[in-house]
N, C-alpha and C positions, 0 to 999 in steps of 0.2 A: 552395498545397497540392500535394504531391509526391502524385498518386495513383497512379500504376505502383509508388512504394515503399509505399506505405500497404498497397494490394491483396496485393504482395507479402510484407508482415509480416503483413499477417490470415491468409493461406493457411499462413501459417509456424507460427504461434500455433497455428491450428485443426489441422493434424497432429498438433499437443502435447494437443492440450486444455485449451490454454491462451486467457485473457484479454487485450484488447491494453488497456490504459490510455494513451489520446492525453493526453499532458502540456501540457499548455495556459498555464502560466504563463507571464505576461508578454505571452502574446497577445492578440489584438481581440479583440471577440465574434462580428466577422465571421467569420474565419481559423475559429474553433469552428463557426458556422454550416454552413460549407463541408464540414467534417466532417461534424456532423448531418445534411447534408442526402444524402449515401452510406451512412449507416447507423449513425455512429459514436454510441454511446451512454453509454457510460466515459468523461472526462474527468478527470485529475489535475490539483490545482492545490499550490502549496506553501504560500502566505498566505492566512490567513484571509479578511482582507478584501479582496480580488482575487476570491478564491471565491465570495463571498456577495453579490459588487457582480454577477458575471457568471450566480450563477444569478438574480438577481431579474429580467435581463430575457432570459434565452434561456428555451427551449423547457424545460417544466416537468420531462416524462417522461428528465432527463438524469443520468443517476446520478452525483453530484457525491463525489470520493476525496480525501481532505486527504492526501496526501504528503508532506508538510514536516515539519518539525518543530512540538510543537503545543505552547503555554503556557497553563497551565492557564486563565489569567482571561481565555483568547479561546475555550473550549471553547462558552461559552453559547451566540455567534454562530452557530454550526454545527449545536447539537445537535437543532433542531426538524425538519433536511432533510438532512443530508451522510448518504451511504450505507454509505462505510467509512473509518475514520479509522486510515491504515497506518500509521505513526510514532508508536506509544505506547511510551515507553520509560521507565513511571518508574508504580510504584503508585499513588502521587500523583494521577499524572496517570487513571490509570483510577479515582479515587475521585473524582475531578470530575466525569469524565465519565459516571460513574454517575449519580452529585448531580442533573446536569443532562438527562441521560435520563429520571429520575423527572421531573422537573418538565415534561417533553414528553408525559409518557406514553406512550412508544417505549424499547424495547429497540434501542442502537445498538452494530450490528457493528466491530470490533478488530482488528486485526494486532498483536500484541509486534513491535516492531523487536530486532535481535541485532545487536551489535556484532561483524561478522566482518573488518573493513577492518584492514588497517595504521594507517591514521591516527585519530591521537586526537581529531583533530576531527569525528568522527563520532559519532552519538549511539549509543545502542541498551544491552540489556542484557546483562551477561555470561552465560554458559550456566549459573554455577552459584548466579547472582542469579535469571533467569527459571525455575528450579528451586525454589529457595529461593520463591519468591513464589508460586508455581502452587501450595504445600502450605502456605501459612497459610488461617487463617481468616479473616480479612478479604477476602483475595481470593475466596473462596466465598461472601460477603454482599454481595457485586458481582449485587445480580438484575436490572439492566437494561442489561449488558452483555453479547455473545456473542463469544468469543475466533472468532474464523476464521480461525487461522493466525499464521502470523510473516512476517515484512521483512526484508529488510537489502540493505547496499549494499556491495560489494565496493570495493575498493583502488582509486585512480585511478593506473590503471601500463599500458603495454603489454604487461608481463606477461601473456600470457593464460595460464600456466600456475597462477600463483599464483592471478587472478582463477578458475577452475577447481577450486581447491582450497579457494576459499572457499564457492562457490555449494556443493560438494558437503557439505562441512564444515555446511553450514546446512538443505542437506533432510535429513542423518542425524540434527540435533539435530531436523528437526521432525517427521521418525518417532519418534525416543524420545519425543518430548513428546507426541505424538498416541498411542503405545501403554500410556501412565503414566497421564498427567491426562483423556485424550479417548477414549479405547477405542469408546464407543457414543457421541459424538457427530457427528451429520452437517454440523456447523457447521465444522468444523474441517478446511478442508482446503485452504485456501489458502497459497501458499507465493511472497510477491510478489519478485521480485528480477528482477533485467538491468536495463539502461538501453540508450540509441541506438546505442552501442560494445560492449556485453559482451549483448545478448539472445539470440543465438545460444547463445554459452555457458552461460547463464543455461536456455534452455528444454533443451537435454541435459541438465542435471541435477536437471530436475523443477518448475521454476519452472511456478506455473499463473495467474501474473500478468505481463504483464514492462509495466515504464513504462517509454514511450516520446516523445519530444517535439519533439527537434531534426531527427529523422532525418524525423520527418513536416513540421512547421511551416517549418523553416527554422533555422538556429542564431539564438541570441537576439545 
């Protein structure tokens, strides 16, 4: 556990108003503990079942964040306890997670992921897909879902001018979408983005989540 950089990105986060999400994949439950036991209460995992082996034996009050990418027929696993599931990128997929929200009897909170990266092997939706879907009807009979925002993951480049262009590129789509679709919602105001490499740039341009993993735990 890095705690002079941990300490350090929490004071950085908190000038922002921003959330630190400790990325936890791949690690022990110890390596989490050690977090837990300084305050840390956010944990990002990307797999499902990595996530649901390590909340059954840590500390219950740990608000568990699916990160990853998510398929539909692993949504059940998650849906009775995961807190927010940031990687939705596919109607699809929020009509399952509906499905399986009813049958928890809980309304579970969402991020849209947006394709802002260069690379295609990125998921996410395009602006004028998540557009298009935010004004159907089906997306409005979603009643056990609460959109809180959008995700996404910028370019893997040293670039930081580019990566800068993209983070800002994605809070302007999530004010338009928050002054369109969400005007008088309070749910709506999360805006996840940065990683270990790009949070800095990420929190100047309004990010009020940033996941963070390698830079706390150690590189995987």
């Amino acid at each position: 556990m890095n705690e002079r950089m941990y300490l350090e990105i929490l004071n950085e986060a908190n000038s922002f108003g921003a959330k630190v999400i400790a990325v936890s994949k791949t690690k022990p439950v110890e390596a989490i503990q050690l977090f837990y036991n300084k305050g840390q209460r956010l944990f990002g995992e990307n797999k499902v079942q990595e996530l649901c082996d390590k909340a059954a034996v840590l500390p219950k009050d740990i608000e568990w964040h699916l990160i990853g990418h998510l398929q539909s027929n692993k949504v059940k696993y998650l849906a009775p306890f995961v807190s927010l599931i940031h990687a939705v990128d596919s109607e699809k997929l929020l009509e399952e997670i509906n499905k399986q929200a009813i049958k928890c009897n809980r309304v579970i909170p969402c991020l849209l992921q947006i394709h802002i990266a260069k690379e295609e092997t990125k998921f996410g939706f395009s602006e004028e897909e998540v557009l298009d879907m935010l004004s159907t009807v089906s997306f409005q009979s979603f009643s056990h879902i609460e959109i809180h925002g959008l995700m996404g993951m910028a370019t893997n480049t040293d670039n930081a001018q580019q990566i800068e262009q993209e983070f800002e590129y994605l809070h302007l789509l999530f004010q338009k979408i928050k002054a369109k679709h969400f005007p008088y919602n309070p749910y709506f105001k999360e805006l996840s983005m940065g990683m270990s490499s790009d949070y800095r740039l990420a929190l100047k341009h309004g990010a009020t989540m940033i996941r963070v993993g390698s830079i706390l735990f150690g590189e995987r």
